[in-house]
N, C-alpha and C positions, 0 to 999 in steps of 0.2 A: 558421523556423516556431516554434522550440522560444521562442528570446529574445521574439519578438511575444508569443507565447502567457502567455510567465509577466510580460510588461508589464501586461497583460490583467488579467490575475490579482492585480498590486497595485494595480489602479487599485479594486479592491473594498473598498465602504464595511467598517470593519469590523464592524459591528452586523450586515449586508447575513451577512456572511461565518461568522459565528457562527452564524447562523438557518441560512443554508445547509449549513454541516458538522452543525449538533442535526440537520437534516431528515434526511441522508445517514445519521450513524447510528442515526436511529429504524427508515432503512428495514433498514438491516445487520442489527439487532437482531429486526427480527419475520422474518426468513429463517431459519426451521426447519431447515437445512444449519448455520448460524450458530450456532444456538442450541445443535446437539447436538456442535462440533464440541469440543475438550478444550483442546489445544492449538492458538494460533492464530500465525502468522507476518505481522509490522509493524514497519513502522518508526517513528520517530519525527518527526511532522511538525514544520515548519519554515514560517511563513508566507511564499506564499500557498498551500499545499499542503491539503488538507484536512485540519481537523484530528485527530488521533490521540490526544494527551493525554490528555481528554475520554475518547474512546474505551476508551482504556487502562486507565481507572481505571476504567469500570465493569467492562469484563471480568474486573477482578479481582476487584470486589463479586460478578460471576456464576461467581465460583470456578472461571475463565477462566487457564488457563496462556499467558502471553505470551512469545514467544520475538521478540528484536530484532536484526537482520543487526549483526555486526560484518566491517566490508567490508575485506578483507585486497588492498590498492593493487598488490603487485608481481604478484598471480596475476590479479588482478579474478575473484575467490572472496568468497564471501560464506560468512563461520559461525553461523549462527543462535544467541542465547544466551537462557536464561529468566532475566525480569527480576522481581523482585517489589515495587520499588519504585525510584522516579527516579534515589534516590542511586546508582543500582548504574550509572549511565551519566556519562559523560564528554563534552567537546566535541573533537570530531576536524579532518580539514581540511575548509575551505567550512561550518563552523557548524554540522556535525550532530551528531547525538549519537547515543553508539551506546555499546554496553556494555563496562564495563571487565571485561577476560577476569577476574582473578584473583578477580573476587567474584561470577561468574558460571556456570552451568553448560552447556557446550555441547549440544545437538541434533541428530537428524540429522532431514534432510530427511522420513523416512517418520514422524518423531513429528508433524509438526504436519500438522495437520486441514486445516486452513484458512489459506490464503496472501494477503492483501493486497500486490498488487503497484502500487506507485506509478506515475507517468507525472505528463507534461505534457499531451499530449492524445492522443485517443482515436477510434476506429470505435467504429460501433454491430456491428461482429463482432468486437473485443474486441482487434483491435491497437491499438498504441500506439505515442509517442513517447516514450520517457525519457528519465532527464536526461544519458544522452551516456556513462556509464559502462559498459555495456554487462554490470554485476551480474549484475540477472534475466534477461536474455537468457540468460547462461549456467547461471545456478541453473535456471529451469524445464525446459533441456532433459532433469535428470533428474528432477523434481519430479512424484509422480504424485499428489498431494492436489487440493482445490478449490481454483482462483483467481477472485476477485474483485479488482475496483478500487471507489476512490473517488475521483468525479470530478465538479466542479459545472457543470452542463447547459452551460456556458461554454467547456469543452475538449472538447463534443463537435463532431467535423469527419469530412464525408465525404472529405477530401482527405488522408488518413494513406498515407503511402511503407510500403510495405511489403517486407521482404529475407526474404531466402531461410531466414535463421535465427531470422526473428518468428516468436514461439509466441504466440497469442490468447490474452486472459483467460477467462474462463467466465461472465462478466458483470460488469455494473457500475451500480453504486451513486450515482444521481444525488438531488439533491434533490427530481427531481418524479417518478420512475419508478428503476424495474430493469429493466436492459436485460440480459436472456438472450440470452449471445452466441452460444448453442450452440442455437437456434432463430432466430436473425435472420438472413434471407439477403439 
């Protein structure tokens, strides 16, 4: 499901794909939750993930504290770090990027506001597929801020597996709507 889903996902024009992550963050951005929170929690996308870059740099124009998972392999722990500019991240394993500790400052979970939790695809009640790490599975189970995803209307599926230790997002952020996962039955 997961490997279909991100074939999918680079079969996207890329013009297609840039309109659809501006639309996604237009809609992030006028959500009043959003707007007030201080501190936000993201990662760094990767095509064909929606984009965050973008993302990133306004949050910092809106005087937006950005904290980015440094994902520690032998615990599958995640450290949340604030980033204030790209230089401050590295390239880890499988291409991503994530933040070099010593020029960074750690986080704890109850500072940030606002969580973006990534996936491959999605319910409209706000579980998910991710990418097989099993990270935020374990970060949310003591996570008690807002979570939101972003995800284009492409990875949403009513056939999502769901286990005993999936925790639902609180909505999600597509290009043509928000979907309130805590009102969708």
């Amino acid at each position: 499901m997961r490997k279909t889903m991100i074939g999918q996902l680079k079969q996207m024009e890329r013009l297609q794909y840039e309109q659809h992550s501006r639309a996604i963050h237009d809609r992030l951005f006028a959500d009043p939750l959003f707007q007030q929170a201080e501190t936000i929690g993201i990662t760094v996308s990767a095509f064909p993930e929606v984009d965050t870059l973008e993302l990133i740099e306004r949050a910092w124009r809106e005087g937006k504290k950005v904290a980015v998972p440094k994902c520690k392999a032998k615990t599958r722990q995640m450290d949340f770090r604030l980033i204030n500019d790209f230089e401050q991240l590295e390239v880890v394993y499988m291409e991503l990027r994530e933040p070099i500790e010593s020029v960074t400052e750690s986080v704890s979970s109850a500072s940030i506001d606002f969580l973006l939790v990534p996936g491959v695809i999605f319910s409209e009640k706000g579980y998910r597929v991710g990418f097989g790490g099993g990270y935020y599975d374990r970060f949310l189970v003591n996570y008690q801020g807002i979570t939101r995803s972003l995800a284009f209307d492409l990875q949403l599926r009513t056939d999502v597996p769901v286990e005993a230790h999936d925790l639902p997002v609180g909505g999600i952020y597509t290009e043509t709507k928000f979907i309130d996962t805590l009102v969708t039955e």
